[in-house]
Structure formats: C-alpha cells, structure tokens
PLY file of the C-alpha trace (Angstrom):
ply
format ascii 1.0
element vertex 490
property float x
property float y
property float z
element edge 489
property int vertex1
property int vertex2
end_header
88.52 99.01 128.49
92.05 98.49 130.08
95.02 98.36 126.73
95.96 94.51 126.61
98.88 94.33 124.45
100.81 97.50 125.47
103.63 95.77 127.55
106.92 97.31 126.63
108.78 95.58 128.83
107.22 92.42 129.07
110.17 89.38 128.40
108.33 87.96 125.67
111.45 85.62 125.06
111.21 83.72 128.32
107.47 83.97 128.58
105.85 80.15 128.41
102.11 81.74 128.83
100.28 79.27 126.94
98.81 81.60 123.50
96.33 78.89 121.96
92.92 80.08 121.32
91.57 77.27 123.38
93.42 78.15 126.68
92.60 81.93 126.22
88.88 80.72 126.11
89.15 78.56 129.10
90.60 81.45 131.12
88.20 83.71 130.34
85.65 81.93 131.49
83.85 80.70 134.30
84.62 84.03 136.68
82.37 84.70 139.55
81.25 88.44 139.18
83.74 90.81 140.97
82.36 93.16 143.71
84.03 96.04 145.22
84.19 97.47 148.32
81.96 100.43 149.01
83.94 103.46 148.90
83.89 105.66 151.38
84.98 109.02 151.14
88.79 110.10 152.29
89.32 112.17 155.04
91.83 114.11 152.70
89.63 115.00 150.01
87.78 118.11 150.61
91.42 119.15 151.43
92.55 118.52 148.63
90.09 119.59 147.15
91.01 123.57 148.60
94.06 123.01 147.30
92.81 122.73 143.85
91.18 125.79 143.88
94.34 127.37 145.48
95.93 126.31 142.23
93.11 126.89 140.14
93.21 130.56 141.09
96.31 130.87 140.17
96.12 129.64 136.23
92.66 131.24 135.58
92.00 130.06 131.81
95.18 127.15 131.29
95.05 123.81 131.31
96.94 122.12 134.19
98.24 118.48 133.13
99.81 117.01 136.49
101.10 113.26 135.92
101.55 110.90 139.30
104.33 109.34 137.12
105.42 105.79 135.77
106.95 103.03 137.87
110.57 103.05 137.59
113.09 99.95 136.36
115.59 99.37 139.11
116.63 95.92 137.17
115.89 94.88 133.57
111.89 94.34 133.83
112.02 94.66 137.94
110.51 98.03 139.06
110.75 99.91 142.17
107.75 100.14 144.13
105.66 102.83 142.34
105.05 105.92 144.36
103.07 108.92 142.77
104.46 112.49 142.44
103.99 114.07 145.53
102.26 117.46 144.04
99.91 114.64 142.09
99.13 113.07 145.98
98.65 116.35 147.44
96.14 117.60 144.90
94.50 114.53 144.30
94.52 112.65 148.20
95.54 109.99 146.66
98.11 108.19 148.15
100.10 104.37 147.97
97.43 102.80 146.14
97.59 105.22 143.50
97.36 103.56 139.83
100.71 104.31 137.73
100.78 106.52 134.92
97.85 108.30 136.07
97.21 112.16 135.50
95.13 114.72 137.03
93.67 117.00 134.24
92.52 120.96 135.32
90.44 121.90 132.51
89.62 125.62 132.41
85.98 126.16 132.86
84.11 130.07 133.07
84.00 129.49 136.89
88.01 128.21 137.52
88.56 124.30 136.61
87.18 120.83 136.17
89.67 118.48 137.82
89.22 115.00 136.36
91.90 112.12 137.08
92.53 109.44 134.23
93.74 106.51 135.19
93.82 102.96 133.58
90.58 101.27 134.81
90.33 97.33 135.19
90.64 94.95 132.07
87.36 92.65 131.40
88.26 89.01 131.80
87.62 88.90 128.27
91.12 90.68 127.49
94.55 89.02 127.47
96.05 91.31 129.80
94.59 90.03 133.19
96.63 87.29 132.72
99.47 87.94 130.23
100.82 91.04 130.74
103.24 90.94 133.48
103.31 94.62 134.00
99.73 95.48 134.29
97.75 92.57 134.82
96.27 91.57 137.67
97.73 88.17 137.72
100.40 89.44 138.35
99.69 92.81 140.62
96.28 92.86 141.51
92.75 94.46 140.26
92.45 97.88 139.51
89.28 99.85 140.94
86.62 100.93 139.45
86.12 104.84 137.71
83.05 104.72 139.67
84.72 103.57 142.97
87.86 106.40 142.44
85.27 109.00 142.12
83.67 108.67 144.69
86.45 107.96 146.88
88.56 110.81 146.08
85.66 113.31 145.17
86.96 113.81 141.74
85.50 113.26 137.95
87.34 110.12 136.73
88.15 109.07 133.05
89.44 105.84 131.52
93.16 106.31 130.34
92.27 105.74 127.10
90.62 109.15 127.06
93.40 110.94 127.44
94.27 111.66 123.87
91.20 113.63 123.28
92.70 116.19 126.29
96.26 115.46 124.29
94.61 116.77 121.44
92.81 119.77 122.56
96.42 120.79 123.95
97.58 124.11 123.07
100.16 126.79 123.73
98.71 127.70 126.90
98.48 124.06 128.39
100.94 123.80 131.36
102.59 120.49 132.34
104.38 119.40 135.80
107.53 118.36 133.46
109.49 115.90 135.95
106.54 113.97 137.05
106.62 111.71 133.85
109.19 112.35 131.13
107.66 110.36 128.68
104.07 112.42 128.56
105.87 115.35 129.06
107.97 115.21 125.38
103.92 114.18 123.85
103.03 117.59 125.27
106.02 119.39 124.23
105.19 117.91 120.64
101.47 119.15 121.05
102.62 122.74 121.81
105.31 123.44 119.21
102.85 122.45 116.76
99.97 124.74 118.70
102.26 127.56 119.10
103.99 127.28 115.16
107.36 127.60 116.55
110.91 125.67 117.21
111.43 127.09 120.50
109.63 125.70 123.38
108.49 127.82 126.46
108.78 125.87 129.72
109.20 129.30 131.96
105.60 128.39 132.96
105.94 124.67 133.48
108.65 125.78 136.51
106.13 128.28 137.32
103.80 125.42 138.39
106.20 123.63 139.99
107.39 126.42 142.46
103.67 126.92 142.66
102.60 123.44 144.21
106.16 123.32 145.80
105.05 126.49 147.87
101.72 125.26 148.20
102.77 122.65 150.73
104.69 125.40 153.15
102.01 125.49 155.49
100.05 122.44 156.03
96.55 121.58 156.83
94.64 120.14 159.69
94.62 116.72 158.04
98.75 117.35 157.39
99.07 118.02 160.79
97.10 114.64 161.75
99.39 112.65 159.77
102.70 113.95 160.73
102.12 112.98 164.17
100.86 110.01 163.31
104.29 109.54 161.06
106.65 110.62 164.44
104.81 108.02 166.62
105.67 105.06 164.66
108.81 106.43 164.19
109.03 106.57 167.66
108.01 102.42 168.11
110.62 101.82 165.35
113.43 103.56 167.75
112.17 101.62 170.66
112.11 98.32 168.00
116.07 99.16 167.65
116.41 99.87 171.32
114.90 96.11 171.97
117.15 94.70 169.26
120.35 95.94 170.55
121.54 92.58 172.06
121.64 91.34 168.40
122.52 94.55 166.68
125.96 94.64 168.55
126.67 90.60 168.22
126.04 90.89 164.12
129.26 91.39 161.96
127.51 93.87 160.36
125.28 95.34 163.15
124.40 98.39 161.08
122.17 96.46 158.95
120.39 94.70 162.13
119.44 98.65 162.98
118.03 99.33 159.32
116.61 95.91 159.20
114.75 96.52 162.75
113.54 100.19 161.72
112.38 99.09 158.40
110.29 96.29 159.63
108.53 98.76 162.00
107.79 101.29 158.90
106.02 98.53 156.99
104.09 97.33 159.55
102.73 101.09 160.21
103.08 102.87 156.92
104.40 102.04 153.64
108.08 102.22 154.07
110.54 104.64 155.25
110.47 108.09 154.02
114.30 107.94 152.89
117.05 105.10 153.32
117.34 105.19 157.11
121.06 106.48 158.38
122.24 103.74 160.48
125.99 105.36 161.51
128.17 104.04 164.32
131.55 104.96 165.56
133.27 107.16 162.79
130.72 106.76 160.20
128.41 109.08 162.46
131.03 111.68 161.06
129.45 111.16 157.06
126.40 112.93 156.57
124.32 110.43 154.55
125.71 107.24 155.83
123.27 104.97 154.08
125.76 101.56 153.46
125.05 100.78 156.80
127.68 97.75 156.54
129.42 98.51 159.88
129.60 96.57 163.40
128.14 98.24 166.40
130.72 98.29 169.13
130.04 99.07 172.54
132.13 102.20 173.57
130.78 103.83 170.33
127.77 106.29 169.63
125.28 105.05 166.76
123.82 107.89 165.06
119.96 106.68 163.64
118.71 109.41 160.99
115.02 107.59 160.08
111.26 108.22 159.39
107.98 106.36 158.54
106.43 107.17 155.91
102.42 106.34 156.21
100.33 104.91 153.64
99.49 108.76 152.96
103.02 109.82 151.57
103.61 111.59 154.78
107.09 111.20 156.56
108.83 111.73 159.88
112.78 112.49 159.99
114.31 111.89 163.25
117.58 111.76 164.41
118.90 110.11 167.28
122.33 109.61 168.63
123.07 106.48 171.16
125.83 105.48 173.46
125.93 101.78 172.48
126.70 100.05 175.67
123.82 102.65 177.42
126.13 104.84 178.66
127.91 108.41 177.65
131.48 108.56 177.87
132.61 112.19 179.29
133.45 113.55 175.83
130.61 112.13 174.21
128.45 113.36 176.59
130.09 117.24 176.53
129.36 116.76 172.51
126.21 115.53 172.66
125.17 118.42 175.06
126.46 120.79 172.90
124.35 119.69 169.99
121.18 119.55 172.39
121.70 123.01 173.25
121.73 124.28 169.83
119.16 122.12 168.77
117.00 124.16 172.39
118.42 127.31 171.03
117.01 127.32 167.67
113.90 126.07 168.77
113.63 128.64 171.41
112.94 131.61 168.47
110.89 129.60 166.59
107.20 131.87 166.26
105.26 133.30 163.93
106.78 136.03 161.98
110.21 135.14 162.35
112.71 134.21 159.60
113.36 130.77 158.64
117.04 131.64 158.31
116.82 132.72 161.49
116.32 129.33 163.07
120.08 128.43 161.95
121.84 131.52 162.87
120.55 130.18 166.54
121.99 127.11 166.81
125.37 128.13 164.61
125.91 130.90 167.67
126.14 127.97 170.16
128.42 125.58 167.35
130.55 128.06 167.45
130.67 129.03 171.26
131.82 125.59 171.70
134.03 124.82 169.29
135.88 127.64 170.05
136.03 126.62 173.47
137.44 123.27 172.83
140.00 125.07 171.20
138.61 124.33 167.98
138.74 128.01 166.20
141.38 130.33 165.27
139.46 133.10 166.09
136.91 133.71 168.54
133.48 132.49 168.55
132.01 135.99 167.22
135.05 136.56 164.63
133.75 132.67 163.60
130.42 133.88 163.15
131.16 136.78 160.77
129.92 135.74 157.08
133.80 136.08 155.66
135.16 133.46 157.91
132.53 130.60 159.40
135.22 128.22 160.55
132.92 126.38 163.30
131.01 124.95 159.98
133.82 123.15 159.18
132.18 120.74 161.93
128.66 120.92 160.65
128.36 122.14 157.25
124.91 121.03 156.70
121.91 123.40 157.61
119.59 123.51 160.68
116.10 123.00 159.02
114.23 122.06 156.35
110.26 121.44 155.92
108.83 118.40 155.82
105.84 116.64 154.95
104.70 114.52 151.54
108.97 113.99 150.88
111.39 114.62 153.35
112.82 117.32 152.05
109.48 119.11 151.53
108.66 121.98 149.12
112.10 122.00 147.54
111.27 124.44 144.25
109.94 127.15 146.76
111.20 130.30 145.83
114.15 131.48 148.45
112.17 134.53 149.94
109.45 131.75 150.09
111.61 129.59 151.70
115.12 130.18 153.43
114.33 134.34 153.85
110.58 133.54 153.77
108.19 134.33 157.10
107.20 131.53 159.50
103.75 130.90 159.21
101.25 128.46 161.90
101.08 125.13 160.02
104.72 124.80 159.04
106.35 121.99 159.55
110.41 121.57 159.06
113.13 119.85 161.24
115.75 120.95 163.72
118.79 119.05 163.27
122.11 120.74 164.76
124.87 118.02 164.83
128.92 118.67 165.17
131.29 115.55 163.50
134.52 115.35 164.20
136.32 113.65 162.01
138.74 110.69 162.85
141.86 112.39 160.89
140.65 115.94 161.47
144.11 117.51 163.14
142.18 120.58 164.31
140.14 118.77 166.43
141.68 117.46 169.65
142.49 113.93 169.77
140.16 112.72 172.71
136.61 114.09 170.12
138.24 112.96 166.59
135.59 109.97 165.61
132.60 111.34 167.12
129.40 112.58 165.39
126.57 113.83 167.09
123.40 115.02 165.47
119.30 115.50 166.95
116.72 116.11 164.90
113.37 117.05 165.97
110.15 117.52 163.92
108.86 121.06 164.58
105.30 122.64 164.17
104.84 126.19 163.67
101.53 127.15 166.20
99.35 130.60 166.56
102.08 131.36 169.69
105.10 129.39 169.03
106.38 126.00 168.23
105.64 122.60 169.32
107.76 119.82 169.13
106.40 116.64 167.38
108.74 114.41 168.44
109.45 115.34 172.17
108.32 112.15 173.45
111.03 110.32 171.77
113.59 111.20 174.59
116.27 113.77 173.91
118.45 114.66 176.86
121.58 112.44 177.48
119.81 111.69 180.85
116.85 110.61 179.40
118.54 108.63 176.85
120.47 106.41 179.01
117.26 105.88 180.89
115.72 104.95 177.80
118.03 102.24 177.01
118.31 100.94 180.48
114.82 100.05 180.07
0 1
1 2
2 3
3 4
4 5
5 6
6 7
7 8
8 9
9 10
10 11
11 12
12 13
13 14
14 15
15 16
16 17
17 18
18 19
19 20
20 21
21 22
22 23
23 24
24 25
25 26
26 27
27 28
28 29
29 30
30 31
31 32
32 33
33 34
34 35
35 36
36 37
37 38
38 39
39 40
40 41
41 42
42 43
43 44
44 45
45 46
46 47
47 48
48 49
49 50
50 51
51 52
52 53
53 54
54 55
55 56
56 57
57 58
58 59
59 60
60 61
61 62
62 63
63 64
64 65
65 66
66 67
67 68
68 69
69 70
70 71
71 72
72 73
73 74
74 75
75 76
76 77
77 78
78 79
79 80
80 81
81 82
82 83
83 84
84 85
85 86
86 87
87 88
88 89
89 90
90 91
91 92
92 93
93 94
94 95
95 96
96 97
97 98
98 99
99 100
100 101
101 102
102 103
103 104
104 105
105 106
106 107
107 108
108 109
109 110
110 111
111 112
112 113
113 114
114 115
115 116
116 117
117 118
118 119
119 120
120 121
121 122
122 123
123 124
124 125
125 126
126 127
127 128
128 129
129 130
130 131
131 132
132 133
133 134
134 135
135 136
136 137
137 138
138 139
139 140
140 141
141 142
142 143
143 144
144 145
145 146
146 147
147 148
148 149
149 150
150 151
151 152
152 153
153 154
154 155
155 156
156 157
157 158
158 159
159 160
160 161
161 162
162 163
163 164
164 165
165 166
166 167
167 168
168 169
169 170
170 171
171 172
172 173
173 174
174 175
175 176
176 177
177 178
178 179
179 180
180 181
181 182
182 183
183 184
184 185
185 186
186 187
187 188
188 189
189 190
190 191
191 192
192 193
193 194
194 195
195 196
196 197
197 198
198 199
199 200
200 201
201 202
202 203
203 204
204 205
205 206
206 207
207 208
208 209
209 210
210 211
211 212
212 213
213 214
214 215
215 216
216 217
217 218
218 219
219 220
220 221
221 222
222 223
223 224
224 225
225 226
226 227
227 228
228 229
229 230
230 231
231 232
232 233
233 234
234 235
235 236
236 237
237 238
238 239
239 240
240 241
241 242
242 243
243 244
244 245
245 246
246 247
247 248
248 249
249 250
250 251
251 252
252 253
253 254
254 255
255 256
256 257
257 258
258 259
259 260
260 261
261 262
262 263
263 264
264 265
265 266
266 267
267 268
268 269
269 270
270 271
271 272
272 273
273 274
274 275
275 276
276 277
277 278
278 279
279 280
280 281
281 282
282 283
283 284
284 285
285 286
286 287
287 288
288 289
289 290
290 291
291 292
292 293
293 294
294 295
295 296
296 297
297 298
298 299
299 300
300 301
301 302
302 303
303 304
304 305
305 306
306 307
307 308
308 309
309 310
310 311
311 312
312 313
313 314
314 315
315 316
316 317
317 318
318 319
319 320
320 321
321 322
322 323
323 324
324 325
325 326
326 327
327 328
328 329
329 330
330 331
331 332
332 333
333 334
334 335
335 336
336 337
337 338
338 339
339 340
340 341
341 342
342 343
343 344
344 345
345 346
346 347
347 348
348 349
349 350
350 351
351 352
352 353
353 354
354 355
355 356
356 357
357 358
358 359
359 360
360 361
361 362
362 363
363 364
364 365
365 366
366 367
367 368
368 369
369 370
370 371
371 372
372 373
373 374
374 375
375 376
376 377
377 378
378 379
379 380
380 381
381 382
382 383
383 384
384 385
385 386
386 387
387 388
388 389
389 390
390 391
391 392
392 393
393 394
394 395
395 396
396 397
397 398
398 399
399 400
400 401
401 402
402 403
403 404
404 405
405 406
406 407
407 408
408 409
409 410
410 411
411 412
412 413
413 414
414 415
415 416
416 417
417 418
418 419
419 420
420 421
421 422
422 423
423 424
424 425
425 426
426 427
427 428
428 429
429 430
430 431
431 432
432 433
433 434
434 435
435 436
436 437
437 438
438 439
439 440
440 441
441 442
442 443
443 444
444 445
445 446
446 447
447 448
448 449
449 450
450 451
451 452
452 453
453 454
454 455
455 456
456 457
457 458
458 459
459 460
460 461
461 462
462 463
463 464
464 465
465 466
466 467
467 468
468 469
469 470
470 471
471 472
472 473
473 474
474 475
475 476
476 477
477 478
478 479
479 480
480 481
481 482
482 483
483 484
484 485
485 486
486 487
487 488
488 489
C-alpha cells in the first residue's frame, strides 16, 4: 500500500481539505470497485527486453539500480510534466505514462539478471492520500495501475515502492547506480556503499561506466526504433504543413514567432506528447542565432523563417527537422543562392553516408562545399582548400555548429558515447542522426557582403543508416527551393 503522508511539498498552509474523522469516513466510502483495463502486451517489450540482456552481459555479477527519476519543480509546488530517464524508457518500454520515482532493479542471478521495476502502486480508498495529497493522489493526477497490470504490460517482475529498501539494504560495494537519473536516491546509495566498502572515498568510475554503456547502447536502433522515428517525422511533417496553413495569421501577429510555435506545438500534442525540444521559430536576423527559442519576433514578408522542430510520440521518440521559408512564398535571388548552398552540402554529406564510413566523415562533406562558397562570395582570406586545413577553418566562422548528431529517445541521442564510439566511431545499419548544414550571416558581420548580412539558412534531415546506404526519413517534407515555394503556394 501506496505512502499517504509523504508529501514534501504539499502547501499545507493554504490547504482547506476538510481533516475531521467524520469527512475522512464519508470519503472513503461508498466506492464502486475499480476495474482496469486488460493489459496487453507492448510492442516494445521483448525489445527491450534484448536490451537488458545486452546490459546484463556486460555487469555479470553487479547490481544495476536505474531510476526513471522524480518530477521536477519549475514553480514553488508546480512541476514540469514528468518524463522518465531515457536509458530507464529504453530498458524498461516504458514510456509517458511512466509512474515518477520509479526504478528498474538488475539483480544478479547465476544465469545474468532479474529485472524487476518498483514503482508506487495505487493507494486503497481507505488511505488519505487519494484525496489529500496533492502530489500523488489521484484526486488530483489520476489512478496509478496495478503491479499486476505493469507486469504484464511491460513483461517485467514488478514490486511495490515500498520494497525498495530491502534492495537499499542488500546494497554493496559492487552495486552500480545511473547517478543523474535521480539525485536524491543516488546520495542513499552513495551512503549504502561507503558503509559496504569501509571507506571515505567513493568510487563512481563505474557509475559513468554504465552511463556510456546505455548511452552507446542506443547507437544503432531497433526495428521497433525505426517504426517510431518515422512515425515521429510524419507528424512533424503535418505540424510544418499546420504552420504553412497558419501563415496568414502568423505574419499579421505582433509577435508572429509565437503563432509558429503555438501552431507546431498544437500539432505535437495532438500526435505525441509534446515536442522533443523547444521548437526554433527564427525569422529575419534571428535565423542567424543558433538556438533561437524566445520566439518573440514578427514575421515579415521579404524575410526567411527558419523552423528547427520535432514531435516527440507518446514513446519518448523525437524527430528534429529544420526548415527554412521565404515568408511571402517566394526566394529572393540571394536567399535563394544561400539556401542552395546549404542544400548542396546538406546532398553532399548525405551522398557518403554507408556502412563503414566515419561519422566524422559526414561533416568534412558538407564543410568542403561551406567553404567552396564562401570563398566564392568573397567570404575567405584564403582559398577554399587553405580554409579547409585544420590550422585555419575560417568558412566556420559562418556555421560553427556540427553536421550530425544521432537521434532517437532525446534529441541529442547517446550523448555519453565514447568519441571512437561516436564522432570517430563506424557507421553501422540502424543509426539514426541528422544532417543539418546551415551558413548565418550575421546582420553586423563586415566580412560578409552587405546584400547576405541578416540571412540564416539551415536544413536538417533525419537520416537512417541501411545494409547499402542511407535513407532519408524526412524527404517527403519538401527540400529544394523549388519545391518549397510550391509547397507554400499550395
């Protein structure tokens, strides 16, 4: 049975839930009995379930403790929406309607591990917290399933929360934690092991171990990974078109910007559970700053808007697209000789993409073509090939960001990978990463001729890795400057 008085941040001064015995016992009563849905088993788990033993093969003989994490205050006692660690989603298949605070346990056994998730299971009407507890009850957020119905829905051994401090006690030297994943479980551990271990230092050298570990377990993804990446780029795609549709409105707002992050957003709710990062909503100059998120600008015709967005589904899964659009439908001439520029990097780099190649590889293809053109616009000091040499790189002063990175469960996907795992490591079938070349020339930037300062350009594509070469995820959301105009004609 569910805690009913742990509430730490429950506003206990400003409550005015009625506390007499007699209303307590009129609340409690009377309840039809609760039913659940069958369960039916996820699509995800027997995935998921490989990628425990991937793990598990790994730490033969330690105890794996893997949090999905707390919710987080963004004001006083108002949370963020909860989301679970993504190494937590990936092992478990669990996804947004993960419980907070729970933790997937791999137990050493003679054969590998016992994976068991603990979670807080739902409080009997007889408790207080169903209806006073602001944080946990159900009142207030909803029921929580059943053990039963988790295990069978995920394929995993459940426990009640409340177990957990038997596996906190067993804890040992050995035991291995995902640190970041919930600060506040991770110190109890830390406490557990000192003690275990008879010392004042801590080891953690293992703890980042893990974390590289299920970092570079998510390099190449799975059939089901696959499935729900494209699934992520098409609504991505019907949240471009949504913005497309809206552009009447987006240019007659003050603050037009917003009307674009308003439109997309809407669209990633309706098909997923939000968007995978604050969507990038960047017209005239501001398509020059990287991570334009304030989105508090006007959208003038005349101007490109530069849209950097993705869905993220109700799996954790994202897109990341980028799109840059002529406002009033049309190119100007040095708009479009930019834009084309960045498309043919963006071709370029895809171009290599196969198995066996180096991810590093994928940038030094479209930097060749940045710097071809900048130096023919006069850009350079030196030559495109003197640019190019790893002592000088001037042409980056116009896109100082890199080509790729993977993607899948967070945008930035697999981020503690090793670097020879990662930006030297070997492309394998089943990765999936962006291509996002993009020059921005900035409004006071006196190396730049007059006629591009103010323009930013960037396209971002979501690539797949295949057995022969590459496909492109997100060709149907159009690309060309031909095909862009066209689009917003229609």
């Amino acid at each position: 049975m569910a805690d009913d008085t742990k509430a730490p941040r429950a506003t206990t001064n400003r409550s005015t839930t009625p506390v007499s015995e007699t209303f307590a016992e009129y609340i409690s009563s009377d309840w039809a009995e609760r039913t659940e849905a069958k369960p039916r088993p996820r699509e995800q788990s027997p995935f998921a379930a490989k990628r425990r033993e991937r793990i598990s093969e790994l730490y033969a003989g330690k105890r794996l403790i893997i949090p999905a994490g707390q919710t987080k205050v963004r004001s006083n006692d108002t949370d963020y929406p909860f989301r679970a660690h993504s190494a937590f989603a990936h092992l478990t298949g669990w996804g947004t309607d993960t419980v907070p605070g729970s933790v997937l346990v791999l137990e050493p056994t003679a054969n590998g591990h016992e994976a068991t998730v603990y979670f807080r299971g739902p409080a009997g009407r007889e408790t207080t917290e169903f209806y006073a507890n602001p944080e946990i009850g159900e009142f207030w957020i909803g029921p929580r399933p059943s053990l039963a119905h988790v295990a069978y829905d995920l394929g995993l051994n459940t426990a009640d929360l409340a177990d957990l401090g038997a596996v906190l006690d067993a804890v040992d030297a050995d035991t291995i934690v995902l640190r970041d994943a919930d600060p506040e479980l991770t110190d109890t551990i830390d406490g557990r092991r000192l003690l275990a271990a008879d010392s004042e230092a801590l080891e953690t050298d293992r703890d980042a171990e893990l974390a590289r570990d299920l970092s570079e377990l998510r390099l190449v993804k799975d059939d089901y990974e696959i499935a729900q990446m494209r699934l992520a780029v098409a609504a991505t795609k019907q949240g471009f078109d949504d913005v497309i549709a809206d552009r009447a409105a987006i240019i007659a707002a003050p603050r037009g910007e917003r009307v674009v992050e308003g439109t997309f957003d809407r669209r990633a709710r309706i098909e997923g559970n939000t968007v995978g990062y604050d969507t990038i909503a960047a017209s005239g100059d501001h398509a020059c700053i990287l991570h334009w998120t304030r989105n508090d600008g006007a959208v003038t015709p005349g101007d490109l808007i530069l849209i950097d967005a993705g869905v993220e589904l109700e799996s954790y899964y994202t897109a990341d697209i980028t799109r840059t659009l002529p406002v009033d439908g049309t190119f100007t001439e040095v708009q479009r000789l930019v834009y084309d520029a960045v498309r043919e990097a963006a071709d370029a780099a895809f171009a290599i993409v196969k198995p066996g190649i180096r991810f590093r590889e994928i940038h030094a293809a479209a930097m060749a073509v940045i710097a071809e053109k900048t130096a023919e616009w006069g850009m350079l000091p030196v030559s495109a090939e003197e640019s190019l040499e790893p002592q000088n790189q001037y042409h980056r002063r116009y896109m100082v960001h890199g080509t790729s990175h993977h993607l899948g469960l967070d945008v930035h996907d697999c981020a503690q990978a090793r670097r020879d795992m990662y930006l030297d490591g070997v492309l394998e079938p089943g990765m999936v990463f962006t291509i996002e070349p993009g020059l921005y020339f900035q409004p006071d930037d006196l190396t730049v001729p007059e006629q591009f300062r103010g323009i930013g350009v960037r396209i971002e594509d979501d690539i797949l890795v295949t057995e022969s070469g590459a496909e492109n995820l997100s060709i149907g959301i159009p690309r060309t400057a031909d095909d862009v105009e066209a689009w917003l004609r229609g």
